[in-house]
C-alpha positions as CSV (number, residue, x, y, z in Angstrom):
1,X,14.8,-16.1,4.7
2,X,11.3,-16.1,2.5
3,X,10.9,-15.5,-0.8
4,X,7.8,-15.8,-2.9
5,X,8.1,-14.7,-7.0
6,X,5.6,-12.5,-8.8
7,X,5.3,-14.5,-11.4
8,X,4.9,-12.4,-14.6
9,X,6.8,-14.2,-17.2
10,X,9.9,-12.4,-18.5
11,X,9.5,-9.5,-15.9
12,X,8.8,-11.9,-13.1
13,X,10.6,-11.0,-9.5
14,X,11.5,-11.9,-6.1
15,X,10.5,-10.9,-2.6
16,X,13.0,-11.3,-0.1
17,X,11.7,-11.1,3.6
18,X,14.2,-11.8,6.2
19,X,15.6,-9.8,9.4
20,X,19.0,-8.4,8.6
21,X,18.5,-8.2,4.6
22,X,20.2,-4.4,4.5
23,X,23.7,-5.9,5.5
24,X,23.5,-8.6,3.2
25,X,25.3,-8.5,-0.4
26,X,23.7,-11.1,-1.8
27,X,20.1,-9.8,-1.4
28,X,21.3,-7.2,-3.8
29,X,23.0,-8.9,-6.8
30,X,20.0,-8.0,-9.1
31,X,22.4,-4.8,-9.1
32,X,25.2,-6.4,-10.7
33,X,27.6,-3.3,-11.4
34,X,24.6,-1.1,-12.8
35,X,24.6,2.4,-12.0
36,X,22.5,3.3,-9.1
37,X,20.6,6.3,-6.9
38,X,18.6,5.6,-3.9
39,X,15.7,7.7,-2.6
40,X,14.7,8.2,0.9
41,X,13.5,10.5,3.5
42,X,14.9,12.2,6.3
43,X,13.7,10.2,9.0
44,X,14.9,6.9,6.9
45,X,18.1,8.2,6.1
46,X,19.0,8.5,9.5
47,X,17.9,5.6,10.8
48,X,18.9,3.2,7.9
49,X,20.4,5.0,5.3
50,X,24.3,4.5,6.8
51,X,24.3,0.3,6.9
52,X,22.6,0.2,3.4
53,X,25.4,2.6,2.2
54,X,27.8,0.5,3.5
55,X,26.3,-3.0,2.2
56,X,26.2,-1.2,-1.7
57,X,29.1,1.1,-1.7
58,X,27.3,3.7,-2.1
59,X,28.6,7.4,-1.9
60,X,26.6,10.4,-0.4
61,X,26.1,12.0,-3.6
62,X,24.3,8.9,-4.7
63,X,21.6,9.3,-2.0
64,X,18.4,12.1,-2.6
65,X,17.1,12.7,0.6
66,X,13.2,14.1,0.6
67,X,11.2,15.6,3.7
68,X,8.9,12.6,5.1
69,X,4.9,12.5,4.9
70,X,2.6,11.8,2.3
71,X,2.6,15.6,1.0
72,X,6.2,14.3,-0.9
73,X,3.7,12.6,-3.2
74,X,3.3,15.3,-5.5
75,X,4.0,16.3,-9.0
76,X,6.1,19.1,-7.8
77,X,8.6,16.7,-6.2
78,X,8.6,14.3,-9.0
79,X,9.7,17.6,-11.0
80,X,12.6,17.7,-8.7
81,X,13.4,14.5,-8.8
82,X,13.1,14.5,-12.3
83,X,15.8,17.5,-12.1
84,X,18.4,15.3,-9.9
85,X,18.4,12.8,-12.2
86,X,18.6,14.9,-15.2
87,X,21.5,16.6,-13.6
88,X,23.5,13.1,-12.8
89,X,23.0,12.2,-16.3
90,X,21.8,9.4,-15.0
91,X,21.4,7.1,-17.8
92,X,18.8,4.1,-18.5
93,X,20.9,1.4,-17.5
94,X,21.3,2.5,-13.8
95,X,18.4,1.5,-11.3
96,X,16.2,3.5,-8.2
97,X,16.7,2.0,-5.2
98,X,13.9,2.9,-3.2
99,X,14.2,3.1,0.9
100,X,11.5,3.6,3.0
101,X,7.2,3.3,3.4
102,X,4.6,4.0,0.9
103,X,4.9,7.5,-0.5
104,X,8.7,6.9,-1.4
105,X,8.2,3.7,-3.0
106,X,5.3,4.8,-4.7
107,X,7.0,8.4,-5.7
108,X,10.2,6.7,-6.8
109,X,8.6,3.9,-8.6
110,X,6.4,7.1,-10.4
111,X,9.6,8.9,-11.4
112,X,11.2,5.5,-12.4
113,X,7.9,4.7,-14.7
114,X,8.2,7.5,-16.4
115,X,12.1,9.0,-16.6
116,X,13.7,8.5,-20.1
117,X,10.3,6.4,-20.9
118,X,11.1,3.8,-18.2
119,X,14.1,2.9,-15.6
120,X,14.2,-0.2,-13.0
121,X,13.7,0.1,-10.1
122,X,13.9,-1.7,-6.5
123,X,12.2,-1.3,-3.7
124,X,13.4,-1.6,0.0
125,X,10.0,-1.2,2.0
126,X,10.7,-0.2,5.7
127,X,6.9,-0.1,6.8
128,X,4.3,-2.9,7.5
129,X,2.1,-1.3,5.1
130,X,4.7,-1.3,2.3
131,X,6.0,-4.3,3.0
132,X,2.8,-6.1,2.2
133,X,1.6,-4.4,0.1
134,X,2.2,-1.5,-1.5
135,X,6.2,-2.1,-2.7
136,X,4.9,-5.5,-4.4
137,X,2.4,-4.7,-7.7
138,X,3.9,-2.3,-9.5
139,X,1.1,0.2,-8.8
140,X,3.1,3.9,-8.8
141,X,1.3,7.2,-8.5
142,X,1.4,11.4,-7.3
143,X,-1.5,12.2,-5.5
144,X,-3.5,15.2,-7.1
145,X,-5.6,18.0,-4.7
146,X,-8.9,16.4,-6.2
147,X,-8.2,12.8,-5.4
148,X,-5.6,10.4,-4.3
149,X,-3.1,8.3,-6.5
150,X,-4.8,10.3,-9.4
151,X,-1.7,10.5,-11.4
152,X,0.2,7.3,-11.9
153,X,1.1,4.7,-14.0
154,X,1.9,0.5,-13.3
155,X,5.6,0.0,-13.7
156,X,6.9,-3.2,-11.3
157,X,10.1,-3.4,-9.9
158,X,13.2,-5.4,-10.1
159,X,13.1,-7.1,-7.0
160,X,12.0,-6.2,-3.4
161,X,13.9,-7.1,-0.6
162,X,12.1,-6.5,3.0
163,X,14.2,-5.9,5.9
164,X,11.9,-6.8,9.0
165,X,14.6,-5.4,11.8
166,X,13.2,-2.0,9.8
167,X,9.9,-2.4,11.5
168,X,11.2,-2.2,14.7
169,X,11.7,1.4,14.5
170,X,8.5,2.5,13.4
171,X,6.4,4.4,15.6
172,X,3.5,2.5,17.1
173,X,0.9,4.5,14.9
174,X,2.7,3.7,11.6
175,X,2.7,0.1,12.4
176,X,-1.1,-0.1,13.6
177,X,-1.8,1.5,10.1
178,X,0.2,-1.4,8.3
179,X,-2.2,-3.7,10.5
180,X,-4.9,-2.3,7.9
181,X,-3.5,-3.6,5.0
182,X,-3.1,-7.0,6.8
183,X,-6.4,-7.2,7.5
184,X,-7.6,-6.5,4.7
185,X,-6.3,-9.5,3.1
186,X,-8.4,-11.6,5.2
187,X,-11.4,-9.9,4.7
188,X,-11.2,-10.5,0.9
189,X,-9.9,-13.7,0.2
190,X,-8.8,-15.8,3.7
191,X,-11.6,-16.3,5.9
192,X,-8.7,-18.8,7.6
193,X,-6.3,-15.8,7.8
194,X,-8.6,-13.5,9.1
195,X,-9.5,-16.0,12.1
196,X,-5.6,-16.6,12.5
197,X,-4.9,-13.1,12.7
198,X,-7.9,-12.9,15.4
199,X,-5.9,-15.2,17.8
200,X,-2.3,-13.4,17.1
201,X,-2.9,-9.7,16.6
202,X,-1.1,-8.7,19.8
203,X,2.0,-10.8,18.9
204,X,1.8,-9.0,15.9
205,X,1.2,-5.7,16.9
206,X,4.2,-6.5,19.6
207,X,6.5,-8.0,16.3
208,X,7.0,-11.3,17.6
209,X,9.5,-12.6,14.9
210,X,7.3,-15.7,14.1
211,X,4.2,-14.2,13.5
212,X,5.7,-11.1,11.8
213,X,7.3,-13.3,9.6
214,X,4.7,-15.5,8.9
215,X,2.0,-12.3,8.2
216,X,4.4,-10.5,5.9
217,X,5.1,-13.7,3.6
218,X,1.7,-14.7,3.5
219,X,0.3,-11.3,2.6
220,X,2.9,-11.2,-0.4
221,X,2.2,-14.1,-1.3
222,X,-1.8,-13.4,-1.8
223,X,-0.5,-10.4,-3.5
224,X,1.8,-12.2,-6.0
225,X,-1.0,-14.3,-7.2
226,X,-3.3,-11.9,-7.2
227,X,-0.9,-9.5,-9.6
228,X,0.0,-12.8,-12.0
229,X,-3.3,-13.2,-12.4
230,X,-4.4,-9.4,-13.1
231,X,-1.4,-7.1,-13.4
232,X,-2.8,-3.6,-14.8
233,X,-6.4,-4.3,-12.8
234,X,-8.9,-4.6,-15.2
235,X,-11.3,-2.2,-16.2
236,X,-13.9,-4.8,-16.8
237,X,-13.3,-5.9,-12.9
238,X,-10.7,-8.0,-12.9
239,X,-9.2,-9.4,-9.0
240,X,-6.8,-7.3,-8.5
241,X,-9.9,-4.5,-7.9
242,X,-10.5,-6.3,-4.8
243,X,-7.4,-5.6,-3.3
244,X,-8.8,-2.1,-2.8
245,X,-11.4,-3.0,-0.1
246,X,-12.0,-0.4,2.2
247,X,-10.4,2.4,-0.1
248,X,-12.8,4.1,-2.0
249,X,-14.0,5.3,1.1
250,X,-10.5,5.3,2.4
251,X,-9.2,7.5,-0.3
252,X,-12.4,10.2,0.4
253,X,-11.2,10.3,4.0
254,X,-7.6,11.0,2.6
255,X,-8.7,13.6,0.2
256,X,-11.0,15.5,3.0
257,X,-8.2,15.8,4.9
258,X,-5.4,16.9,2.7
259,X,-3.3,14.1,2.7
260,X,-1.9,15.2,6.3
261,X,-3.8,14.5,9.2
262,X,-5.0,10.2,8.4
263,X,-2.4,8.0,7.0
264,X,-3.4,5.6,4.2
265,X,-4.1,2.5,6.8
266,X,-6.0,4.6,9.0
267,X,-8.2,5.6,6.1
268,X,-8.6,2.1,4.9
269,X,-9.3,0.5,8.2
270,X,-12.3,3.1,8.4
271,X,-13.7,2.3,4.5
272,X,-13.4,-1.4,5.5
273,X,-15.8,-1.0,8.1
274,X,-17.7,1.5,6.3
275,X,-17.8,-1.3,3.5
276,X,-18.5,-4.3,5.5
277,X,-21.3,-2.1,7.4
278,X,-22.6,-1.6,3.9
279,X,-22.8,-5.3,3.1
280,X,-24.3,-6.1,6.1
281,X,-27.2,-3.8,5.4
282,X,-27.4,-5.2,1.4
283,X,-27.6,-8.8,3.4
284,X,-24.8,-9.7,2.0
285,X,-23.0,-10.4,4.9
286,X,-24.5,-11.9,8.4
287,X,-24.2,-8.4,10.6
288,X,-21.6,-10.8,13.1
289,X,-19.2,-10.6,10.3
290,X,-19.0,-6.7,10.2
291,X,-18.9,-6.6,13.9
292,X,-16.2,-8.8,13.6
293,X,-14.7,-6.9,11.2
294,X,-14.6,-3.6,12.6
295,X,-13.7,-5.0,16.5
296,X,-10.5,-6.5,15.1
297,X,-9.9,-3.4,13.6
298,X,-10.6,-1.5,16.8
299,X,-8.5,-4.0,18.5
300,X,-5.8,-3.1,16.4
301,X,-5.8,0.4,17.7
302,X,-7.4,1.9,14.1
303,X,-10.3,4.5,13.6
304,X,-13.4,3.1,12.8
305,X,-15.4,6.2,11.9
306,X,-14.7,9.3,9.5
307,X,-13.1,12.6,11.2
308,X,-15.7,15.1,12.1
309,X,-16.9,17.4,9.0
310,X,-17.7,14.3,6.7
311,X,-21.0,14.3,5.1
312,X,-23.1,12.0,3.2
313,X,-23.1,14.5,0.3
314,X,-19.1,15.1,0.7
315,X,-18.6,11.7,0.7
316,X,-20.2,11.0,-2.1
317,X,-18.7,14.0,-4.2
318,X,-15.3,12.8,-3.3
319,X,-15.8,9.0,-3.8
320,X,-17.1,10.0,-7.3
321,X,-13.8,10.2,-8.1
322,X,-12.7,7.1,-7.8
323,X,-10.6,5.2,-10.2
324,X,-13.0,2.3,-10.1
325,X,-15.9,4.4,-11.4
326,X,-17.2,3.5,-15.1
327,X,-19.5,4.9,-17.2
328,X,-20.6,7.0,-14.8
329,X,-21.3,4.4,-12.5
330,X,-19.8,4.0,-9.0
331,X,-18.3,0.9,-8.1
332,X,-17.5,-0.8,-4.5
333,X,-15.7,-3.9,-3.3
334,X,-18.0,-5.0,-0.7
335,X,-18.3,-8.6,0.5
336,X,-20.2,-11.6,-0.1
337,X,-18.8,-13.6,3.2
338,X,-15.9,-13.3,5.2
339,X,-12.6,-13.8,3.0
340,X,-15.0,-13.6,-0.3
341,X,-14.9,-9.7,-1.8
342,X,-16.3,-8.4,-5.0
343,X,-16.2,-5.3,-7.1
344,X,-20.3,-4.5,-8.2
345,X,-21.8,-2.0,-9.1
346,X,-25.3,-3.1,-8.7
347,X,-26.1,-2.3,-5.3
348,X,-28.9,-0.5,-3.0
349,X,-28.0,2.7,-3.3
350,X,-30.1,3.3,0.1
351,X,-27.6,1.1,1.5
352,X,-24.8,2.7,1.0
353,X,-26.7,6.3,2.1
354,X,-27.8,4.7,5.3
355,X,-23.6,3.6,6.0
356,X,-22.7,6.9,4.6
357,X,-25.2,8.9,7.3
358,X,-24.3,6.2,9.9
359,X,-20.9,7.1,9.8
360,X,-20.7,10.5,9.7
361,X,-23.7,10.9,12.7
């Protein structure tokens, strides 16, 4: 087993990352005899739901069970979350246990932040994508029709506790999109990493324990600094803003399409070549390093242009409302070098017009 800590004094916690961890007690004793519901979707409570049951004891009517896809990540199924727990009584010492990808650990971790002012919660991530990244942070949200993750608030977790049998039944597609994330983490701080991951991609993409291993404890563990160091992301630009290379444009993407045809990594793999392309024409970048960028991304089987209908002017609408604009201003994570990302606003905005009209062509 791994573990790394996010280190964040009193409310500091661990990642567990291990085959196996959902039949295993002891990953679990954060619980103590607290009170507990878990959340999960349809798909996950088929294919996981049963051992976890049996490791925790826990009872049927313990388990809420939500359709799958990122359309669950609305206000209208917090409401009804909201409901369930209401009519549980479920009280403020019990805890969320949260099984499955992105949208459940980020809806769950949503209704958690904000249920009787604030519950714990503890997320079991059962993607790639979630397991390094988005169920370590504390970053919860609902999207909202006008823009993604719109509604949200930062509320961290207990403990996480990543289960990497879980990968092994995720369709190919889901997996490639957790790729994304991974990538990403070289691109913006591990020029090393990014040249490792150039060498091992297929055993990664083909879950060769080793490398699996070794990816998912090392992205955590770029992500646990990153949160010690800037929890609630700055407004004034703190690091933790460059962890969202790739998604301003990645978010547009999502929003043009209604949250149902791209999933998240897809999305992000296309703004991080949209945003190295962009760097490269600011010269910020030598253009090698964006074609490196967007052939490992290819490579990995991920969309490397906007769907069809996109246009400058669209994009530019939707980006607009991005969390990481202030006063008025638009900002991008772009990068300086391979493995060296930063969050400006003063940039050519020719340069990002030419990418724009580039990638919609």
């Amino acid at each position: 087993m791994t573990q790394c800590t996010v280190q964040l004094g009193d409310r500091a916690y661990p990642i567990e990352i291990a085959a196996g961890l959902l039949g295993q007690t002891a990953c679990f004793d954060v619980l103590a005899d607290r009170p507990r519901l878990l959340l999960t979707d349809q798909n996950l409570a088929r294919l996981h739901l049963p051992r976890l049951q049996a490791t925790l004891s826990l009872p049927d009517d313990s388990c809420l069970i939500i359709p799958p896809g990122e359309l669950q990540k609305s206000w209208d199924q917090a409401e009804r979350l909201f409901d369930a727990l209401l009519a549980r009584r479920f009280a403020r010492d019990g805890v969320l246990l949260t099984l499955g990808g992105g949208v459940i650990g980020d809806l769950g971790g949503f209704v958690a932040a904000l249920y009787q002012r604030g519950i714990d919660f503890l997320q079991i991530p059962t993607t790639l994508l979630a397991q390094v990244d988005s169920s370590v942070g504390g970053k919860t949200a609902v999207n909202h029709p006008r823009g993604k993750n719109m509604i949200g608030a930062f509320h961290q977790p207990i403990a996480v506790v990543a289960d990497l049998d879980t990968l092994k039944t995720l369709p190919p597609r889901e997996l490639r999109a957790g790729v994304a994330e991974v990538i990403k983490y070289g691109l913006l701080g591990d020029a090393a990493f990014f040249a490792w991951l150039e060498t091992h991609l297929d055993a990664l993409l083909a879950l060769d324990p080793a490398i699996t291993a070794q990816t998912i404890a090392h992205c955590c563990q770029m992500k646990a600094r990153i949160v010690a160091e800037d929890e609630r992301e700055a407004v004034g630009g703190g690091v933790r803003a460059l962890l969202n290379l790739g998604h301003t444009f990645g978010h547009a993407i999502e929003t043009f399409t209604g949250y149902t045809e791209w999933l998240h990594g897809e999305a992000v793999a296309t703004g991080m070549v949209m945003a190295a392309d962009c760097s490269a024409r600011l010269g910020w970048i030598t253009p090698d390093i964006a074609t490196r960028a967007r052939d490992l991304i290819a490579r990995a089987g991920l969309p490397v242009k906007p769907p069809a209908g996109m246009t400058v002017e669209g994009f530019k609408d939707l980006m607009g409302h991005d969390k990481k604009v202030a006063k008025g201003q638009l900002r991008l994570v772009l990068l300086r070098g391979l493995g060296a990302a930063v969050l400006t606003a003063d940039f050519d905005p020719a340069a990002l017009d030419a990418t724009l009209a580039a990638a919609v062509a």
